[in-house]
C-alpha positions in Angstrom: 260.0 40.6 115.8 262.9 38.3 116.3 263.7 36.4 119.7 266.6 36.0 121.5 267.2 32.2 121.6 269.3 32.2 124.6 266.0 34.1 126.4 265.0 33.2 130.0 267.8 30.2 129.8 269.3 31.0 132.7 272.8 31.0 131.7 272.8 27.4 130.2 272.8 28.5 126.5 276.1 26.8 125.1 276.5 24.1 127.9 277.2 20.6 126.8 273.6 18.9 126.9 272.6 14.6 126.9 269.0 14.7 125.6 267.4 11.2 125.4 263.9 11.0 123.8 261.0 9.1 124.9 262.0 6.8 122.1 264.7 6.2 124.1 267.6 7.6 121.7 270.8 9.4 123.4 271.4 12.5 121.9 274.5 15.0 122.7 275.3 18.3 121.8 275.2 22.1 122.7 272.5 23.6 123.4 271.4 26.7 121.3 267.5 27.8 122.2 264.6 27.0 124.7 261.3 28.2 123.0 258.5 27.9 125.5 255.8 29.1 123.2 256.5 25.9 120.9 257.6 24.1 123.6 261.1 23.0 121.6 264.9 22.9 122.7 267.3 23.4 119.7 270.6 22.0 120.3 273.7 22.5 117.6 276.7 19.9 116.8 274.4 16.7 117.9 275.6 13.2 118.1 273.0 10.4 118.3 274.2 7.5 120.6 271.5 5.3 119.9 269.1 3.5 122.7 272.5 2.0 124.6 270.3 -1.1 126.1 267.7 1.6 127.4 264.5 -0.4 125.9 263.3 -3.8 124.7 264.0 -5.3 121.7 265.6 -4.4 118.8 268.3 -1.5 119.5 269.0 1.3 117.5 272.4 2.0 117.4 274.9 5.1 117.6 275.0 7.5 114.7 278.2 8.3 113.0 276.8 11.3 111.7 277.1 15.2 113.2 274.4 17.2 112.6 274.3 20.8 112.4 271.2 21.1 114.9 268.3 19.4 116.1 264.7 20.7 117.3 263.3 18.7 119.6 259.3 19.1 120.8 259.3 19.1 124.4 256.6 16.6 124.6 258.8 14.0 123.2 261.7 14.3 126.0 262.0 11.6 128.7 265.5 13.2 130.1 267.5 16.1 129.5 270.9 16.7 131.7 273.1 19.3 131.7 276.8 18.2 131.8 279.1 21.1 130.9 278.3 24.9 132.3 278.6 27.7 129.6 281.6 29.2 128.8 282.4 31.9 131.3 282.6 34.8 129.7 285.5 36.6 128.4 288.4 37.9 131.1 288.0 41.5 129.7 284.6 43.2 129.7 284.6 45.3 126.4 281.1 46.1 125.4 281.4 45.7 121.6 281.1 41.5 122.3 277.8 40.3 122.6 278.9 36.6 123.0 282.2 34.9 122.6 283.5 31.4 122.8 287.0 29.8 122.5 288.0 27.5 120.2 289.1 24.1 121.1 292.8 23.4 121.3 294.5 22.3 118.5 291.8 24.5 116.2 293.0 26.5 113.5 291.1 29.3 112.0 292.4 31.2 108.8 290.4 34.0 106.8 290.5 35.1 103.1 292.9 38.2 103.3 290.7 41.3 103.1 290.9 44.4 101.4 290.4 47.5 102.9 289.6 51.2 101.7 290.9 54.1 103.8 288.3 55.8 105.9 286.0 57.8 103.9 287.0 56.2 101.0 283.3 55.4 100.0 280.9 52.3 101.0 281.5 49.1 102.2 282.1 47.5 105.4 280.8 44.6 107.9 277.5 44.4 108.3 276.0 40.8 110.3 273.4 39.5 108.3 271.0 36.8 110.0 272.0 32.9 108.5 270.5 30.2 110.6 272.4 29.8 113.5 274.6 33.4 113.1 276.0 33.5 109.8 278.3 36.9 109.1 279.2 37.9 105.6 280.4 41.3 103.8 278.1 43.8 102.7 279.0 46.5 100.4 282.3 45.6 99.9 284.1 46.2 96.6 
């Protein structure tokens, strides 16, 4: 049985999140999944900020990296804010979306051309297939 990561989140899946470890590390990014029964918050497109004069000592400084995701163990959070409410959801109500979220501006997306076969013409089609965070990919097709 698979869970719903955005589960008893309250409406705060996809909402810009500042994480910052008991380590003392700055993390940003959006958040994807609370699991209560491990006791973890997943969060995708992270940015590590470093410690930013939070402790003594040596620092640790900013990352230039973007990861992906990052699970984090509950245990090990000193501060978690929430800057950014999700996105509101879509102006029309159609009940084919499950989840939708704009692009930024300025993003472009373009997508192989596709080929399609007349209804009834035999097989094929979209099917989701799970992949991590939601992967998609063609099933059947020919």
């Amino acid at each position: 049985m698979q869970r719903n990561p955005a589960a008893g989140m309250g409406g705060i899946q996809g909402s810009r999140i500042s994480l910052i470890s008991k380590s003392e590390i700055r993390y940003e990014g959006i958040l994807y999944s609370i699991n209560p029964e491990e006791n973890t918050i997943a969060l995708r497109n992270v940015r590590m900020f470093g410690t930013e004069g939070r402790k003594e000592g040596p620092q640790i400084p900013p990352g230039d990296q973007l990861y992906e995701f990052i699970i984090f163990r509950g245990s090990d959070i000193k501060d978690l804010t929430v800057f950014d409410a999700a996105p509101a959801a879509p102006a029309h109500h159609d009940p084919a979306i499950l989840d939708a979220k704009k692009a930024a501006p300025g993003t472009v997306w373009s997508m192989p051309p596709i080929s399609h076969q007349p209804m009834g013409g035999g097989g094929g089609g979209f099917y989701p297939r799970g992949g991590g965070m939601g992967g998609m990919s063609w099933a059947g097709a020919t």
